[in-house]
C-alpha positions as CSV (number, residue, x, y, z in Angstrom):
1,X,0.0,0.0,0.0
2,X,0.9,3.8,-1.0
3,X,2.0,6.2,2.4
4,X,-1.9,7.2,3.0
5,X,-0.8,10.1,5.6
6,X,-0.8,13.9,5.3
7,X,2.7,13.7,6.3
8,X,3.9,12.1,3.3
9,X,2.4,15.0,1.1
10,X,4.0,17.4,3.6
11,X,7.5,16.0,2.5
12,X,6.6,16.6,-1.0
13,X,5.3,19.5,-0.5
14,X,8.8,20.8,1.1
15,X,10.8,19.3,-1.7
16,X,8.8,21.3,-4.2
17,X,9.0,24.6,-1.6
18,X,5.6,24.4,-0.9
19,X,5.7,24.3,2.8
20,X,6.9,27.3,4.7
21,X,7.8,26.7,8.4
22,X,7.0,29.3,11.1
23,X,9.5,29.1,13.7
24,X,8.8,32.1,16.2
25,X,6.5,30.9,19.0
26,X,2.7,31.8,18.0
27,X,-0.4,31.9,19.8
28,X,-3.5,29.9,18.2
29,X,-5.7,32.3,20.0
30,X,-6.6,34.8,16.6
31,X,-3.0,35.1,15.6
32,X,-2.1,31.7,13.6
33,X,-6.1,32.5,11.9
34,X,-4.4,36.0,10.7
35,X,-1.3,34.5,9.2
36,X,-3.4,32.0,7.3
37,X,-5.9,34.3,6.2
38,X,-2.8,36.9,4.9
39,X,-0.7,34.1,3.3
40,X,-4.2,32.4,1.6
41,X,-3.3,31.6,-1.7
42,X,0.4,31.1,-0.3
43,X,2.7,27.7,0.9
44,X,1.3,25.2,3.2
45,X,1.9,26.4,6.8
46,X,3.7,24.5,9.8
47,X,3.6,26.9,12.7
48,X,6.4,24.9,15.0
49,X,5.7,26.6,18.0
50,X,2.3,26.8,19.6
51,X,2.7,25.9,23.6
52,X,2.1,22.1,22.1
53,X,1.6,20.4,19.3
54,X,2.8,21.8,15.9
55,X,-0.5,23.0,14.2
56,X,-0.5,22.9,10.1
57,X,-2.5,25.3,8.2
58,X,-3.2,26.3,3.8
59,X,-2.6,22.6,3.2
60,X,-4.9,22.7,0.3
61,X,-5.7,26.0,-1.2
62,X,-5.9,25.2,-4.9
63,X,-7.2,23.4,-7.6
64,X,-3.8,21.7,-8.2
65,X,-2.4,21.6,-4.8
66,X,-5.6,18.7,-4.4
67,X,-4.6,17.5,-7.6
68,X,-0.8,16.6,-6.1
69,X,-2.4,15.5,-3.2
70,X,-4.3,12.9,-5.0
71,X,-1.3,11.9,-7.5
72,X,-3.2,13.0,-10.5
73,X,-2.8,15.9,-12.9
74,X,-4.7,19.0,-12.8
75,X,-7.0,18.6,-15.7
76,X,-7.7,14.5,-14.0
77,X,-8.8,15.9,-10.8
78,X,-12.5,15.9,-11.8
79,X,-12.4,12.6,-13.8
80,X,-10.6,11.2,-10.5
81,X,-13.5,12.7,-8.2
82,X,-15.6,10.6,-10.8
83,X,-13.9,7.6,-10.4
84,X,-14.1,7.5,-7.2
85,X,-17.9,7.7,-7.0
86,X,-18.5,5.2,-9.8
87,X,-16.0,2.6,-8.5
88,X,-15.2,2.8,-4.9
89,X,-12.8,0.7,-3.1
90,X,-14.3,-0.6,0.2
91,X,-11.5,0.3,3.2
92,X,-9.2,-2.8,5.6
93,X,-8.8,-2.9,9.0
94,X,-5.4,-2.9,10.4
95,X,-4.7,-4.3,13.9
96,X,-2.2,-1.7,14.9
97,X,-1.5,2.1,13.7
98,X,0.9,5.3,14.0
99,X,-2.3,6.8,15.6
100,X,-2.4,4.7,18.8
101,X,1.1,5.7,19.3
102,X,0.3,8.0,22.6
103,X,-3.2,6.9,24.3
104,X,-4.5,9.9,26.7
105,X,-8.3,8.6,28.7
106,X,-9.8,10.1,32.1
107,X,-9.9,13.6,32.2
108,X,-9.4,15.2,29.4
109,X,-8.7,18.6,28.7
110,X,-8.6,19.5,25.0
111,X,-7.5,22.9,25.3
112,X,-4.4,21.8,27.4
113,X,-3.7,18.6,24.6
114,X,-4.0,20.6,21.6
115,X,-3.5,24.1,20.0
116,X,-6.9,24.6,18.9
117,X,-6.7,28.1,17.1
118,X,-9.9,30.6,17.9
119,X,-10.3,31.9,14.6
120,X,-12.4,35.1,14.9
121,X,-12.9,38.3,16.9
122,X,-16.4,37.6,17.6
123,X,-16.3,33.9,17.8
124,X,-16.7,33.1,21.2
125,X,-14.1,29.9,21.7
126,X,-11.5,27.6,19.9
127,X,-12.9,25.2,16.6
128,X,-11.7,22.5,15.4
129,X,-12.1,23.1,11.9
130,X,-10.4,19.7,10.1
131,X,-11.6,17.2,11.9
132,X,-13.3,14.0,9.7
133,X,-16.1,12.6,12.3
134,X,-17.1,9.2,11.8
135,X,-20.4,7.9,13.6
136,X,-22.6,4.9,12.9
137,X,-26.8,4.8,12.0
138,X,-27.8,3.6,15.6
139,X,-30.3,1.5,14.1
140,X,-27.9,-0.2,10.8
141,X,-24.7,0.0,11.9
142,X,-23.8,2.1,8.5
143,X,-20.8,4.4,9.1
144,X,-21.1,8.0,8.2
145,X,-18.2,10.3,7.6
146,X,-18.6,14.8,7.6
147,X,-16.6,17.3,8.6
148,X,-19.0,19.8,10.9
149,X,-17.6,22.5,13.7
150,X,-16.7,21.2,17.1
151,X,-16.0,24.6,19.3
152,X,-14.0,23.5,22.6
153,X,-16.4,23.8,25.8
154,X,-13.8,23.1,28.5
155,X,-12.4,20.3,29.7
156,X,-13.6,17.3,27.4
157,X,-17.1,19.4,26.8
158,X,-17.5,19.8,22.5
159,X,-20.3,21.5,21.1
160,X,-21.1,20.7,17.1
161,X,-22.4,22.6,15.3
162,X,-24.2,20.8,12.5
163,X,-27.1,22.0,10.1
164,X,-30.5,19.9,10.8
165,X,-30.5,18.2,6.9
166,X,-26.9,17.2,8.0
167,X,-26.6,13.4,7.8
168,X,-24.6,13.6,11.7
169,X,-27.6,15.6,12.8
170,X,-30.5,13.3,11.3
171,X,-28.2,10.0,13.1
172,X,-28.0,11.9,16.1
173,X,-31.5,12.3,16.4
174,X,-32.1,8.6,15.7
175,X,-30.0,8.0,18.4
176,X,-32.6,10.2,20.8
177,X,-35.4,8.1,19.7
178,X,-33.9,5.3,20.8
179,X,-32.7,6.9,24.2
180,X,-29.0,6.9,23.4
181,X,-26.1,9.3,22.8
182,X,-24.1,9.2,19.7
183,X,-20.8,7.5,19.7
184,X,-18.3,9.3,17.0
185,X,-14.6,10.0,16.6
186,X,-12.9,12.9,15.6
187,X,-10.0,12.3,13.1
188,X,-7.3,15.2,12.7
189,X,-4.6,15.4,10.9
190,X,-6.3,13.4,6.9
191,X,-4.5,12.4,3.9
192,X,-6.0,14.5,1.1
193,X,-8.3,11.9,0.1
194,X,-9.7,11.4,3.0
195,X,-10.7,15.2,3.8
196,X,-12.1,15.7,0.1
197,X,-13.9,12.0,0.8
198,X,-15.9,13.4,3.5
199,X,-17.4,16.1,2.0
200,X,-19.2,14.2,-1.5
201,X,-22.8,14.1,-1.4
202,X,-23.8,11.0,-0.8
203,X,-26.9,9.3,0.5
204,X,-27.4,8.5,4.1
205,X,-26.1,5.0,4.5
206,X,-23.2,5.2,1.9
207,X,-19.6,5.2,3.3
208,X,-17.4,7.9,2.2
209,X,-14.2,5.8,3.0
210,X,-15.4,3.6,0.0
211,X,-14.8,6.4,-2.2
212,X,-12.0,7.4,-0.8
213,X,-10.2,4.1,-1.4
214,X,-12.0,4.8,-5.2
215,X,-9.4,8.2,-5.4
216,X,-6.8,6.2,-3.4
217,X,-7.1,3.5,-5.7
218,X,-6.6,0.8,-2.9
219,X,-8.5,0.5,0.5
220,X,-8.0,2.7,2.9
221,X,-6.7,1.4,5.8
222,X,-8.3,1.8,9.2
223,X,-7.9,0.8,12.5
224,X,-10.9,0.4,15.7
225,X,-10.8,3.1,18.2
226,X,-10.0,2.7,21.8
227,X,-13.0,3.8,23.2
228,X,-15.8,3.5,20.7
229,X,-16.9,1.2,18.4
230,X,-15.9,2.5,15.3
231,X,-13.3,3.1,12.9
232,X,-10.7,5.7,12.1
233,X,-7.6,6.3,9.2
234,X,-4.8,4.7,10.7
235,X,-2.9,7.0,9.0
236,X,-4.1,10.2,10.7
237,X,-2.3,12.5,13.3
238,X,-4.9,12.6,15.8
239,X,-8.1,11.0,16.9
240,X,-10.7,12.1,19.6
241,X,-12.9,9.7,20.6
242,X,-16.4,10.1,22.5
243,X,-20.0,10.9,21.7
244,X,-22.5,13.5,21.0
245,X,-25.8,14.1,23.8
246,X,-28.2,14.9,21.5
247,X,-30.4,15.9,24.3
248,X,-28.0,18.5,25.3
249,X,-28.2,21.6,23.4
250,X,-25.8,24.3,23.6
251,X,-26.3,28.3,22.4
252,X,-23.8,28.8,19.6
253,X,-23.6,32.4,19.1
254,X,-22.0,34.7,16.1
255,X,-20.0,32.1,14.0
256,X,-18.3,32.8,11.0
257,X,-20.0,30.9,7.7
258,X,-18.1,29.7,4.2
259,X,-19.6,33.3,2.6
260,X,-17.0,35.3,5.4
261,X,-19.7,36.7,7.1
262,X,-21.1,36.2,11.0
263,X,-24.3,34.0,11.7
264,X,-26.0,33.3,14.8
265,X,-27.7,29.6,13.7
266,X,-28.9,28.8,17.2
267,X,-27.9,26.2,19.7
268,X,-25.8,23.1,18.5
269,X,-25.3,19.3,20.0
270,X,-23.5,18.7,22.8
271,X,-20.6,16.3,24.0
272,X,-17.9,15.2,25.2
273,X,-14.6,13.4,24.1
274,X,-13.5,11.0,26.4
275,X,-10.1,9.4,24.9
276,X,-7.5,11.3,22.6
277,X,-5.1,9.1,20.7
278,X,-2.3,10.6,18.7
279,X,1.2,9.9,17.3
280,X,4.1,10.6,19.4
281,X,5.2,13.6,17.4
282,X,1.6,14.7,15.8
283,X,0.5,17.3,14.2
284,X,-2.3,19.4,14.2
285,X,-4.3,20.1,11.0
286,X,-6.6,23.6,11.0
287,X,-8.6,24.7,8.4
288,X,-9.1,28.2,8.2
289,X,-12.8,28.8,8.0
290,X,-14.9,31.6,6.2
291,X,-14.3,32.6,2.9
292,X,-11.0,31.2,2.7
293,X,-9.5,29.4,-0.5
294,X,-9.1,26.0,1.5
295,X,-12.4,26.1,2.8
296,X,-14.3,26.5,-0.3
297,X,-12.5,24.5,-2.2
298,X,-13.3,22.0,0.0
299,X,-16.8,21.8,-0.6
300,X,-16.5,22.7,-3.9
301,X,-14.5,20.4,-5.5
302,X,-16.5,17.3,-4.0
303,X,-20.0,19.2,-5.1
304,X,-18.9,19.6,-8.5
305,X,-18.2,15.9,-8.8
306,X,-21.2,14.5,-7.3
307,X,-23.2,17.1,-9.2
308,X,-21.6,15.9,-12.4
309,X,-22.3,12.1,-12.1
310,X,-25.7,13.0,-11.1
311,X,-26.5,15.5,-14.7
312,X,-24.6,13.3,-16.5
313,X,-27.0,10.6,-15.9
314,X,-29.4,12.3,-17.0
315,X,-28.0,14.7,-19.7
316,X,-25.0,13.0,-21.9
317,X,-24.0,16.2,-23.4
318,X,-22.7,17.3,-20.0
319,X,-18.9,17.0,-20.0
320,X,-17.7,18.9,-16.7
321,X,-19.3,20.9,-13.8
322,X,-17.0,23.8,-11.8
323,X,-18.5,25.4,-8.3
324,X,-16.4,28.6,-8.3
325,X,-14.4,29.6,-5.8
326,X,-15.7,33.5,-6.1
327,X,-19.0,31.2,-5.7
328,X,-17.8,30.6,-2.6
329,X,-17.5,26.9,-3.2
330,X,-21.4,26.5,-3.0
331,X,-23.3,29.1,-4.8
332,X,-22.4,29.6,-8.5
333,X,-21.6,26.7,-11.0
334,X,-20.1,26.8,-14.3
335,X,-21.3,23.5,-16.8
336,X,-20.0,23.2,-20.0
337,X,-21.5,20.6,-22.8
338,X,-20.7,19.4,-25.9
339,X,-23.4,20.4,-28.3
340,X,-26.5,20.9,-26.7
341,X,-29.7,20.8,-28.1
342,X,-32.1,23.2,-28.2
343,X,-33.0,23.9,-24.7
344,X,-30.8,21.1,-22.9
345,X,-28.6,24.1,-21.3
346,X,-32.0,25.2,-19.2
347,X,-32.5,21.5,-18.1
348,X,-28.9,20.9,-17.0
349,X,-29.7,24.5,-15.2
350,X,-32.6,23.3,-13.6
351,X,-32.0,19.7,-12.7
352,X,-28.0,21.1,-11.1
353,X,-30.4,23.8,-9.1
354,X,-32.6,20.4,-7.9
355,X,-29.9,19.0,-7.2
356,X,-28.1,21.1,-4.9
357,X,-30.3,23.4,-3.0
358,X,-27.3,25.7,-2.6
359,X,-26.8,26.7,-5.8
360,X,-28.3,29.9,-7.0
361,X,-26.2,31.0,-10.3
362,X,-25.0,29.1,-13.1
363,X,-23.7,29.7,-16.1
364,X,-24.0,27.2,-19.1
365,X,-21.2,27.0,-21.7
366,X,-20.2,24.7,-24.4
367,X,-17.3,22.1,-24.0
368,X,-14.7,24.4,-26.2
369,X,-14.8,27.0,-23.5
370,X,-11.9,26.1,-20.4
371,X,-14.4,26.7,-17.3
372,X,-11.5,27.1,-15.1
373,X,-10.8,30.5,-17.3
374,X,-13.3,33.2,-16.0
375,X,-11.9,35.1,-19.3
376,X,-13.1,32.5,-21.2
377,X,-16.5,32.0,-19.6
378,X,-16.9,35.8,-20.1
379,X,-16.0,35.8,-23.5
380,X,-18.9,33.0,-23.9
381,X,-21.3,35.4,-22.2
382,X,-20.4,38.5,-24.7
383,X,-20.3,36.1,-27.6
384,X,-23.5,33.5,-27.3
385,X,-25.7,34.5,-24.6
386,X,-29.2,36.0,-26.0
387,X,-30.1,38.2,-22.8
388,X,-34.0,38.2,-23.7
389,X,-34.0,33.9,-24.9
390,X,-31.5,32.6,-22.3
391,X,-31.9,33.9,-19.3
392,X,-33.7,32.3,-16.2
393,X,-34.8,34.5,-13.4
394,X,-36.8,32.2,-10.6
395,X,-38.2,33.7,-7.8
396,X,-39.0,32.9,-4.3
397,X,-37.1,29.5,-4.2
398,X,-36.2,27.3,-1.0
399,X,-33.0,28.5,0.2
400,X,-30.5,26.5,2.6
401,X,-29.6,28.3,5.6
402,X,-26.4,29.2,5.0
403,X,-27.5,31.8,2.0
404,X,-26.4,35.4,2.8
405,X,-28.8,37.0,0.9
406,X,-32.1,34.6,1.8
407,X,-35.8,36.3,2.6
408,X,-37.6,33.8,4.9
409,X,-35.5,30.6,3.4
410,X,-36.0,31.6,-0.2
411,X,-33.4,33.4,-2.9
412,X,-34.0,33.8,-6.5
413,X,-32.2,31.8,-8.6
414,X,-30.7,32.7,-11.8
415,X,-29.3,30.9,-14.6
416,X,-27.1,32.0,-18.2
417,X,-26.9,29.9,-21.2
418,X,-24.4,31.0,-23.5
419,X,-24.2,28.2,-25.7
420,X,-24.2,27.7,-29.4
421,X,-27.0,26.5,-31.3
422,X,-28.3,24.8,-34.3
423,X,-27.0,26.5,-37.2
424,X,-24.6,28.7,-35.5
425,X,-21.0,26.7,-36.5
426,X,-22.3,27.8,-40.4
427,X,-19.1,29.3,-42.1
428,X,-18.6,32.8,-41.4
429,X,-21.1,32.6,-38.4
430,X,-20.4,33.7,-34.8
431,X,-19.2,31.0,-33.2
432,X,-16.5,29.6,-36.0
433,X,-13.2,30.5,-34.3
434,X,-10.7,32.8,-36.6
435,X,-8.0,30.0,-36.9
436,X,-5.1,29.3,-39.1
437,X,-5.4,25.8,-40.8
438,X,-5.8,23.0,-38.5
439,X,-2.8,21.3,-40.1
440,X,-0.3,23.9,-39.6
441,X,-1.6,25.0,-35.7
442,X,-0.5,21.4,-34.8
443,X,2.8,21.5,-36.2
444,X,3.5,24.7,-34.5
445,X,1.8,23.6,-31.1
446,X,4.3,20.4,-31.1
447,X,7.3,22.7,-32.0
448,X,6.6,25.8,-30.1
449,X,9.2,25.6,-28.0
450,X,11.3,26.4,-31.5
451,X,9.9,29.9,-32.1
C-alpha cells in the first residue's frame, strides 16, 4: 500500500518549496487564523511553536495543490473525483496504527492537549475546523463520515455545530429516539483523500471511505478506536474519541460561515470526548474557516463531482461541472456541454439547481470553452448568450440556511446559457473560431518551443 498520511504529502510538498515553516513561537488564539488568512493563496503552513503540538494550516488552497495531493494531474482531478464515486474501493482494517502511538483517557482537557486556534474576533471559543467525524446509524450500523464545527467547551465538553438536513444531525437524532447518545470519533490530521472523501454528497447510508479508497485507488486502511466502536484512518495525526448528547443543546452564538460573514444559527449538540489518541510527534491540521480558499475548495470540489455524475445521468451532453471559488464553493456553477440541443442548457440549469439546493447562479457554456478560465466563460457570455432567450430569473425559491442574501429561506435563482446552437457553426457565423489551418496550428503547437 501507498503512504496514505498527510505527512507524506507534507514531504513533498517541502521538496517542491511548498511548505513554509514558522518558527517564532505563535499563539493559536486569533494570531495563527491571521497569518493564514494573509498568506491564503500562499505555501502550506507548519507553525512549529504553539505551547504544544505543531499546528499545520493552507494545506490545500488550490485546484492543483488537491490535484498533487491525489497523485493526479490537474486537468484528471474531476475525472478522478468521478472515479471515485463510480468505483469505490471498500477500506481494511489494520490491527495496529501510527495513531495509537500516545493513548491519553480520564480527564481530558482539549485545550491543554491541543492548540486549537480561535479563529475570529467575535467567535466566542477555539474550533476544530479539520476534523473528519465518523459515527454509525444507531439503528444499521452504516458508518457515516462529515466534517461539521466542534467549538472546545472546557475540559472534554465539545459542542457541534451541524445543520439539521446534515446526515450527523438526522443520526443523532435517531440515536434520541432510541434513548442513546451518539458515539463518533474525531480524526485530525487526513491524507487529502480522506478530507475531500468526506465532503461528497452522498446518500445516508453510503460510506465515504469507500470512495476514498476509489481516489486512493486501494483500500484505505483503518484501525478500531479505543473507546468506541468505530473506525478511524490509521494513518491520521490525531483522533478524539467520544459521543455527542443529542439531548443537550448548547447556544452557539456569532459564528463565521463559508460566505466570510457572522451568523448566529442557534444552539448546537452537545458532548464530550472521552479518549484522545495521537502519534508521538503529531500534528495538528486547521482549516481556516470563512471565505478562505481551503475552505471552499473543499466543498466545492467534492460538489462539482457529485453534481456531475448526477447531470450526466441524465443529460450525456454534459462534460464537466466547476463550483467557483468566487462562488464561494457552494453558490455559482459553471457547466459546460458538448453540443447541446435546443433547450438542454436550461435542463442541466434546472435539474443542477434540484440537485443542490445551494446553488443559485450558473452559467452554461459549451465544451470548447476552459471553465476554469473566468476570461473565457466571459467571452462566452459577450459572444452566445441572448439576454432576452437565455436567461432564467426564478423567484422565491427554497434557500439553505447558509445563503447570505435569503428572505424567509428563499433566494431567487438565476441561470445564463451561452451556448451555441443549431445552425450557428455555419461558415462565417459567430461561433467559428478565426484560426489558421488545422494542419499547420498542430505542427507549431508540437514545435513551439522552437519559435
Amino acid at each position: 500500500m501507498t503512504d496514505q498520511s498527510m505527512r507524506a504529502f507534507l514531504s513533498q510538498l517541502d521538496k517542491l518549496g511548498a511548505l513554509h515553516r514558522v518558527k517564532r513561537p505563535i499563539d493559536p488564539k486569533f494570531e495563527v487564523g491571521a497569518v493564514l488568512a494573509l498568506r491564503d493563496r500562499g505555501p502550506a503552513i507548519l507553525f512549529e511553536q504553539t505551547g504544544s503540538l505543531p499546528v499545520l494550516g493552507n494545506l490545500l488552497v488550490s485546484r492543483e495543490r488537491f490535484a498533487l495531493g491525489l497523485n493526479v494531474a490537474p486537468e484528471k482531478l474531476d475525472d478522478l473525483c468521478l472515479q471515485a464515486l463510480s468505483h469505490p474501493i471498500k477500506p481494511v482494517m489494520s490491527g495496529s496504527a501510527p495513531v495509537h502511538e500516545v493513548v491519553q483517557s480520564g480527564d481530558i482537557d482539549l485545550r491543554a492537549s491541543l492548540p486549537v486556534p480561535t479563529w475570529f474576533e467575535r467567535e466566542t471559543a477555539p474550533y476544530i475546523t479539520a476534523g473528519v467525524i465518523i459515527a454509525k446509524d444507531p439503528e444499521n450500523g452504516r458508518r457515516n463520515v462529515s466534517i461539521a464545527r466542534l467549538r472546545l467547551e472546557g475540559g472534554g465538553r465539545i459542542m457541534a455545530g451541524i445543520a439539521k438536513n446534515h446526515h450527523l444531525n438526522l443520526l443523532a437524532e435517531k440515536a434520541k429516539a432510541l434513548g442513546r447518545r451518539l458515539p463518533i470519533a474525531v480524526a485530525i490530521g487526513n491524507h487529502p483523500a480522506v478530507l475531500l472523501g468526506s465532503q461528497l454528497y452522498l446518500g445516508l447510508g453510503d460510506d465515504e471511505f469507500d470512495n476514498v479508497g476509489g481516489m486512493l485507488g486501494e483500500p484505505l486502511r483503518l484501525v478500531k478506536c479505543k473507546t468506541v466502536d468505530l473506525e478511524v484512518p490509521a494513518d491520521a495525526e490525531i483522533v478524539l474519541e467520544g459521543e455527542l448528547d443529542p439531548e443537550e443543546q448548547i447556544e452557539e452564538g456569532p459564528v463565521s460561515e463559508f460566505h466570510g460573514f457572522y451568523v448566529s444559527y442557534g444552539a448546537g449538540l452537545g458532548g464530550r470526548i472521552s479518549c484522545i489518541t495521537r502519534r508521538h510527534d503529531a500534528i495538528y491540521q486547521a482549516i481556516l474557516p470563512g471565505y478562505a480558499s481551503e475552505h471552499c475548495l473543499l466543498g466545492g470540489i467534492a460538489i462539482g463531482a457529485t453534481l456531475r455524475q448526477a447531470l450526466q445521468r441524465m443529460i450525456p451532453a454534459v462534460r464537466r461541472v466547476l463550483i467557483t471559488e468566487g462562488g464561494m464553493g457552494r453558490l455559482h456553477a459553471i457547466i459546460s456541454m458538448h453540443k447541446p440541443r435546443l433547450g438542454e442548457g436550461k435542463r442541466a440549469a434546472m435539474l443542477a439547481m434540484g440537485q443542490v439546493n445551494l446553488l443559485k447562479l450558473i452559467t452554461v457554456v459549451d465544451d470548447d470553452v476552459d471553465i476554469e478560465n473566468p476570461r473565457e466563460v466571459e467571452w462566452a457570455l459577450a459572444a452566445r448568450f441572448r439576454g432576452h432567450e437565455d436567461l432564467m430569473v426564478i423567484d422565491g425559491v427554497k434557500a439553505d440556511r447558509c445563503d447570505p442574501l435569503h428572505e424567509n429561506l428563499t433566494v431567487t435563482k438565476i441561470a445564463m446559457i451561452a451556448t451555441t446552437r443549431p445552425g450557428d457553426g455555419e461558415p462565417l457565423s459567430r461561433s467559428e473560431f478565426v484560426r489558421a489551418p488545422k494542419s499547420i496550428l498542430d505542427r507549431v503547437t508540437a514545435d513551439i518551443g522552437q519559435y
